[in-house]
Every structure is written in structure tokens, then in C-alpha cells.
C-alpha positions in Angstrom: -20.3 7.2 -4.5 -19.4 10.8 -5.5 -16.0 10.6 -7.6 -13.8 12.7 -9.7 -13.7 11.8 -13.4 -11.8 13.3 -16.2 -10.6 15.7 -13.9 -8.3 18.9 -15.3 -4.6 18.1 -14.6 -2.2 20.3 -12.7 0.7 22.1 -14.3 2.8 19.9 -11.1 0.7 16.3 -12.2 1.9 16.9 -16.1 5.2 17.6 -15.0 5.4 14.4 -13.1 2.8 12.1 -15.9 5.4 12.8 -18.7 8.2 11.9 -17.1 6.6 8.5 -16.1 8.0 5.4 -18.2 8.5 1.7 -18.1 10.1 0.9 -15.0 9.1 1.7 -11.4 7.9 5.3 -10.5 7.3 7.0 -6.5 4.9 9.2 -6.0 4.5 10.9 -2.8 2.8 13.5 -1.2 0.6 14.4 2.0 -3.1 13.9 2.1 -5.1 15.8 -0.1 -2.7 16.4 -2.5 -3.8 14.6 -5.2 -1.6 11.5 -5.1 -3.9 9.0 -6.6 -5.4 11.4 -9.5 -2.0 12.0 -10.6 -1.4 8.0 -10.5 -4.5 7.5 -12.2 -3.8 9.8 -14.9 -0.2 8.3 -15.2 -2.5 4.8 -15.9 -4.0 6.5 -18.1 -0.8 7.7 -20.8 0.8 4.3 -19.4 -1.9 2.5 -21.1 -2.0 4.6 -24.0 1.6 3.6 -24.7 1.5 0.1 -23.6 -1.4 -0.3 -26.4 0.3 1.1 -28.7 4.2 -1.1 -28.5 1.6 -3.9 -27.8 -0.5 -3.3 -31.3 2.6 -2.7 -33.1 3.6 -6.2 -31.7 0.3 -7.7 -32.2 0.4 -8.9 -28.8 -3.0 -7.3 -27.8 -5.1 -6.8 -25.3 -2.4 -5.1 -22.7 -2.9 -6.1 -19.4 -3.5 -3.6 -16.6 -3.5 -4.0 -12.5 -4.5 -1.1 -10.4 -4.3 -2.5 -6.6 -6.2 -0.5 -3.9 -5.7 -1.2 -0.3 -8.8 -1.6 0.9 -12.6 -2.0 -0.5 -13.6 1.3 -0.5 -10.7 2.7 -2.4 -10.8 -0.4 -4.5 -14.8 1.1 -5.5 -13.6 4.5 -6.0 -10.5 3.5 -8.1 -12.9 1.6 -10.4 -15.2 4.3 -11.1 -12.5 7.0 -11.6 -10.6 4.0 -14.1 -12.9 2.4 -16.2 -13.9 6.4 -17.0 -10.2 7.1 -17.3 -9.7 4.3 -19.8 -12.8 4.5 -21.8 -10.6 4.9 -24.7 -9.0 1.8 -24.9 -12.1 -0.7 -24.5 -11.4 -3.7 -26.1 -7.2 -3.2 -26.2 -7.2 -3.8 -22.5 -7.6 -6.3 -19.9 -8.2 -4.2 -16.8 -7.7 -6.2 -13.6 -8.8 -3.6 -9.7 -8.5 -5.2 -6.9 -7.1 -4.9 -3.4 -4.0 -7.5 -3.1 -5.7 -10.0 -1.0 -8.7 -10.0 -3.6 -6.4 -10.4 -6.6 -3.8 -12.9 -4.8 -6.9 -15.0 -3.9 -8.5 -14.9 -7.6 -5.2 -15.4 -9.1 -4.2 -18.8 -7.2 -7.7 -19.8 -7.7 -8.2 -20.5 -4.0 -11.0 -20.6 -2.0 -10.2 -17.7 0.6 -8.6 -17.1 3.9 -11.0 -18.9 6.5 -8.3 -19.7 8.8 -6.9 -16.5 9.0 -8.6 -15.3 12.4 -7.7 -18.9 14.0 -4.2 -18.0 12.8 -3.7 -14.7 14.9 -5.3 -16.2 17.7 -2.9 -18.8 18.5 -0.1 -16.3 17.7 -1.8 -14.3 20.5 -1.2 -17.2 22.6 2.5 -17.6 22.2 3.6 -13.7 22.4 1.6 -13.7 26.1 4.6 -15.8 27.5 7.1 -13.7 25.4 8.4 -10.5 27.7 7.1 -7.8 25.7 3.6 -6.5 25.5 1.5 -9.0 23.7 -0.4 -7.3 20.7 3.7 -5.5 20.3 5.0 -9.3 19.8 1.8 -10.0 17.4 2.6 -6.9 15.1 6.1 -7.4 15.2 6.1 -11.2 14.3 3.7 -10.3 11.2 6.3 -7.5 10.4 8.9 -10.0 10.1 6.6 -12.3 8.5 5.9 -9.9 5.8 9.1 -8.5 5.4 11.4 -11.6 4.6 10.8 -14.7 2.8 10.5 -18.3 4.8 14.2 -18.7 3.4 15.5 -16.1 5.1 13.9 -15.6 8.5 17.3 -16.1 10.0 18.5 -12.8 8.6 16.1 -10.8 10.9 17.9 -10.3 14.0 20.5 -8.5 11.7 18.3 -6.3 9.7 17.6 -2.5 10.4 13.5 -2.7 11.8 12.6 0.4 9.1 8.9 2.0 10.1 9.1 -0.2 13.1 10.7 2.8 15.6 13.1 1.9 18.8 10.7 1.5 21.4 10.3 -1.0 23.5 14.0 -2.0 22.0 15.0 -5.4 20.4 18.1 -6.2 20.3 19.6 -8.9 18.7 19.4 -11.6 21.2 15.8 -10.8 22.3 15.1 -10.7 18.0 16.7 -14.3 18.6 14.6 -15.6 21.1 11.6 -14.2 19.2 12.5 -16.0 16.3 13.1 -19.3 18.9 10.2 -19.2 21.2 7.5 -17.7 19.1 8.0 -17.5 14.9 9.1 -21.4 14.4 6.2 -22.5 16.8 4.0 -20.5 15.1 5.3 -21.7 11.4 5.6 -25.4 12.5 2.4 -25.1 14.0 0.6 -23.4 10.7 2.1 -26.7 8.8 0.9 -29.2 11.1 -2.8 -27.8 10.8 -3.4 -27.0 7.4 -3.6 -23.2 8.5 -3.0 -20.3 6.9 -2.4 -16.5 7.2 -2.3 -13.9 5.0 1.6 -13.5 4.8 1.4 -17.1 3.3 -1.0 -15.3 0.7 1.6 -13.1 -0.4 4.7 -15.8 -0.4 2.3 -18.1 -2.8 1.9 -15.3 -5.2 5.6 -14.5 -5.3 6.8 -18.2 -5.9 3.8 -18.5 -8.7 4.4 -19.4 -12.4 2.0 -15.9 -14.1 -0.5 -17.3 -16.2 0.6 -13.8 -17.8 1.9 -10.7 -16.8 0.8 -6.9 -16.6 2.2 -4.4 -18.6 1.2 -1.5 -16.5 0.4 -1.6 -12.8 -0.6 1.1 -10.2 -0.2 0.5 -6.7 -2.1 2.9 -4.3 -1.7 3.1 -0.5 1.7 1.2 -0.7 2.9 2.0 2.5 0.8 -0.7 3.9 1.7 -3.5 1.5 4.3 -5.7 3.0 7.8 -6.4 0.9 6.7 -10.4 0.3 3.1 -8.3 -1.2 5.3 -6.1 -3.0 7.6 -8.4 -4.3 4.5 -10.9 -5.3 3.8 -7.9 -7.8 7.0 -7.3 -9.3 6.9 -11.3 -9.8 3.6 -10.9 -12.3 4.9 -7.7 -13.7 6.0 -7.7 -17.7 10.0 -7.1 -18.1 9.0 -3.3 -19.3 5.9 -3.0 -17.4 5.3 1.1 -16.1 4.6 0.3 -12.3 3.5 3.4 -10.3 3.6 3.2 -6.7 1.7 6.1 -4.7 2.7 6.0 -1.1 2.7 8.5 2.1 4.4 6.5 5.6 3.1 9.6 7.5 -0.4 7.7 6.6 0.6 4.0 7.4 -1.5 2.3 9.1 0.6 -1.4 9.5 3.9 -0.8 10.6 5.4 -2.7 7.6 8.6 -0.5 6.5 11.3 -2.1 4.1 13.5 -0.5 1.6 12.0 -0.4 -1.9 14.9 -2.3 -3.2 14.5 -4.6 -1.0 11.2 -5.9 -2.3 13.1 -5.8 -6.1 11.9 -2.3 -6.6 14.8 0.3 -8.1 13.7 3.8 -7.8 16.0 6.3 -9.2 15.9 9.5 -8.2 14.8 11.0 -11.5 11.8 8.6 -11.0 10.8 9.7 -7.8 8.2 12.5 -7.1 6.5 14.8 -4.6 3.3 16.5 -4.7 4.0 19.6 -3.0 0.7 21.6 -3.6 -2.6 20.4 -1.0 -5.9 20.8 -3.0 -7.9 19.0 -0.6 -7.4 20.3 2.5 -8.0 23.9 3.9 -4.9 25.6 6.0 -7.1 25.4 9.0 -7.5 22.0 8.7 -4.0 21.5 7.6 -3.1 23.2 10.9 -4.8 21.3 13.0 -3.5 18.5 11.1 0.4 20.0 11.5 -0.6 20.4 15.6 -1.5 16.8 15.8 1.5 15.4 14.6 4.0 17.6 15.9 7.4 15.5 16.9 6.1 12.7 14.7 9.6 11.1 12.6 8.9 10.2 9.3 11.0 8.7 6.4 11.7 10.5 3.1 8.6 8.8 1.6 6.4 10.6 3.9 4.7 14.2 3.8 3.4 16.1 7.1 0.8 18.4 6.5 1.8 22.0 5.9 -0.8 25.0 5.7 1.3 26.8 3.8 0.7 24.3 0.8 -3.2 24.3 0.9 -5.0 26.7 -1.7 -8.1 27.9 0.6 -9.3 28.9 3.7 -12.0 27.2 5.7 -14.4 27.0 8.9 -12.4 25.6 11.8 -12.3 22.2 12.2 -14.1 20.9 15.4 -12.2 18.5 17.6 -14.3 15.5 18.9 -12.8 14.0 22.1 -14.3 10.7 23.5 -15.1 7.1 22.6 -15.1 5.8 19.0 -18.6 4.9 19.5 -19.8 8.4 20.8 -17.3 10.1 17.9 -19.0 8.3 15.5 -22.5 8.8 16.9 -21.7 12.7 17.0 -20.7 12.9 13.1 -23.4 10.6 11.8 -25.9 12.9 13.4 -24.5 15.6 11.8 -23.8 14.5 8.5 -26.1 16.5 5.6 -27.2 14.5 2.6 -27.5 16.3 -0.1 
């Protein structure tokens, strides 16, 4: 895997590292603009200063989290960190993982067999429900993921953020949702011993820590749910420095919620935007801009603007077709070097 390490930062990244502190930070930006090198240089003085108070204290080693969102990140992140943090061998606990990994090693259980079997009988009840059926699926795990059990009442009420107004669900058909699909679904999961990966996340927010982490890093966070977010906050240290790097023009889940909502204050001197594109070249950008034209996005998300990219480049080529013949058409092209 080809990575960065020890990379030069930016006059913009400084700007935003030292005014990172204990507390909760935002960091947002479009793709390719160097969201997680900033983050992980913000680990880095994190660390440095966690180590330090810690030392001081003689409560040594500090303990780090750095959650990626999927495998492949989760590789890259722990190239780019353990290089990153060098320094501090021996004064740190270091813990990269992507949430299910960590939640799974944390409550010491044996995985998420039953996850598949779980979805599939959801798919069962939302074909009866009068909506399109993999709609009813998402939006049930949205709920899921967004309130605790305790409060699943509260969801015809709430404002569906990242969820969009089409097909509309008003408040009685939110209702009947709840009725005819959700408690079937939970009362179901009880009866059988099953599980999904929402309970995953409710487990790790009601868990006692067996400690806490004093500086955390959260990449990709618009595709962590509010109960994944607020399992975090649960194992963070009172004056832990959580960073949390997030673009909702990238989301893949549609799992909006208000950061406060998942026990996450962000003030506004604490929130930042990468403005500058190092990544990308304005033709690409371009295409990129063209693409999603019309696309509504919340303040936590960038949309890719030439005019902030810092070179010029061949034109992008646009393959049209089946994923299979897409993929088949850059694979045969692809130059190892």
C-alpha cells in the first residue's frame, strides 16, 4: 500500500492543528483536500499533549482510538499512524479499528453472524409496507441508528436530517412504520437470539469502559450512526481531544443527526473547512462539479470546486455501462509500477 508519511503541513492544516484542544473538533472539506492528513497530524500534537498532562499525572500510557470506516482506510490509517506516532512508543496505547471491529473486541463477543439473517426478515416485513421495499429497509436502520430503544417513540416527531423529502413520511405513515414493521422486527430479534449491527452500537453505549481514551480521531463520520457516535463519546476520557473528519456530500448511508444530538458540542470556533484541493486536478474537479450539479447538502458538506484545485490534468474519461464491464475496463488499464 503506497501511503503518505511524515508529510509537510500546510500553512491552512497548522492553522487548524493549533487551534485543536480537548473537547470535540469538525473538520470538513471536499475530497482530496486533505481532511484526514490534517486529522492525523492533529493525533499527532493531540498525543503529544495528552502524554505530557498524563506523565505529569503519572497516569501513563495515554490511550489513543483512531476509527476508520472501513478496512481499507483502517490499513492506510495504520501505516500513516504508527509512523506519525513513532515518538511516543511506549507512552501510548494505540487502539485503529473500524467501529464494528473495535465494538466487537471491546465487548469481547464473538462477531455478528446473524446479521445477514437479520436484514433478511426485515426485507420481509417492509414488502407489505406501502413504500418501496429496500426505502422501508434503509429507513428502518436509519431510525434504528439514530435513537436509542428508549426512545423510538420520538421518531415520528423528529426532523429526518440526510434522509431528503422524497417519497414523503409524514407522521402517521412514520406511525404505522413504527406499528407494522420496527416493533415486529425488535420483538422478533428478542425472541430469536438475533442480532444486527445497530444492537452493536447500543451495547457499546450502555457499557461500563474498562478505560477510556484520551484522544480519539474519527474519520469518515458521516457514515457512523448517532447510537455509533454516541457509543464513542461514552468511552471517551472527560478532557479527551476527539477529532471528527466528515464530508455528507460523500455519505454513503443515509444516517444524518445533529452532532449534538449524539452528545457531541461543536462550537463554532472548533469547527473547520479545508478550502484548498491538493488531490484533485480542476478537470477532474469539473467533471466532479458537473456530476453533482442540483445535489443539496448540509453545512458539513463540500462540493467540488475547480477553482480550489492547485493543478491542471489530462481529462478524465467517463466510463458508462455495467459495474462489471466498468470495472473490467479500469483493471485492464491499470499500470503497475
Amino acid at each position: 500500500m503506497r501511503v503518505l508519511k511524515r508529510v509537510q503541513p500546510t500553512p491552512e492544516q497548522i492553522t487548524i492543528v493549533r487551534r485543536i484542544q480537548t473537547g470535540a473538533s469538525l473538520i470538513r472539506g471536499a475530497a482530496g483536500s486533505g481532511k484526514t492528513t490534517t486529522a492525523l497530524l492533529a493525533l499527532r500534537a493531540a498525543t503529544g499533549a495528552a502524554v505530557n498532562q498524563l506523565r505529569n499525572d503519572n497516569r501513563l500510557p495515554a490511550n489513543v482510538l483512531v476509527l476508520a470506516f472501513n478496512n481499507s482506510l483502517r490499513s492506510y490509517l495504520q501505516v500513516v499512524a504508527e509512523d506519525e506516532m513513532a515518538d511516543y512508543a511506549g507512552d501510548v496505547r494505540m487502539f485503529i479499528s473500524t467501529f464494528d471491529r473495535w465494538a466487537i473486541d471491546t465487548l469481547n463477543t464473538l462477531g455478528m453472524n446473524s446479521a445477514n439473517e437479520a436484514r433478511r426478515y426485515l426485507s420481509q416485513l417492509a414488502i407489505s409496507f406501502p413504500r418501496d421495499t429496500s426505502f422501508v429497509v434503509d429507513e428502518v436502520e436509519y431510525l434504528l441508528g439514530r435513537l436509542p430503544p428508549e426512545r423510538l417513540d420520538e421518531y415520528p416527531m423528529i426532523r429526518r436530517s440526510g434522509r431528503g423529502g422524497s417519497p414523503a413520511m409524514p407522521n402517521d405513515v412514520r406511525r404505522k412504520l413504527l406499528d407494522e414493521v420496527v416493533v415486529p422486527y425488535l420483538e422478533w430479534k428478542q425472541s430469536n437470539g438475533v442480532r444486527d449491527f445497530n444492537d452493536l452500537a447500543v451495547d457499546m453505549m450502555r457499557a461500563e469502559p474498562r478505560f477510556k481514551y484520551d484522544v480519539i480521531v474519527v474519520d469518515e463520520a458521516q457514515d457512523l450512526s448517532a447510537n455509533q457516535l454516541r457509543a464513542v463519546v461514552r468511552h471517551a476520557a472527560e478532557d479527551a481531544t476527539i477529532t471528527i473528519v466528515t464530508d455528507s456530500a460523500q455519505r454513503i448511508y443515509p444516517r444524518g443527526a445533529p452532532w449534538s444530538e449524539a452528545g457531541i458540542e461543536i462550537v463554532p470556533t472548533r469547527s473547520f473547512r479545508l478550502n484548498i484541493n491538493y488531490r484533485n486536478t480542476r478537470e477532474i474537479a469539473t467533471l466532479a462539479a458537473s456530476l453533482s450539479d442540483g445535489i443539496n447538502i448540509d453545512d458539513d458538506g463540500s462540493l467540488p470546486d475547480p477553482e480550489a484545485c492547485q493543478r491542471n490534468g489530462r481529462l478524465p474519461t467517463l466510463i458508462l455501462g455495467k459495474f462489471g464491464h466498468q470495472l473490467a475496463y479500469v483493471v485492464d488499464r491499470v499500470v503497475v509500477k
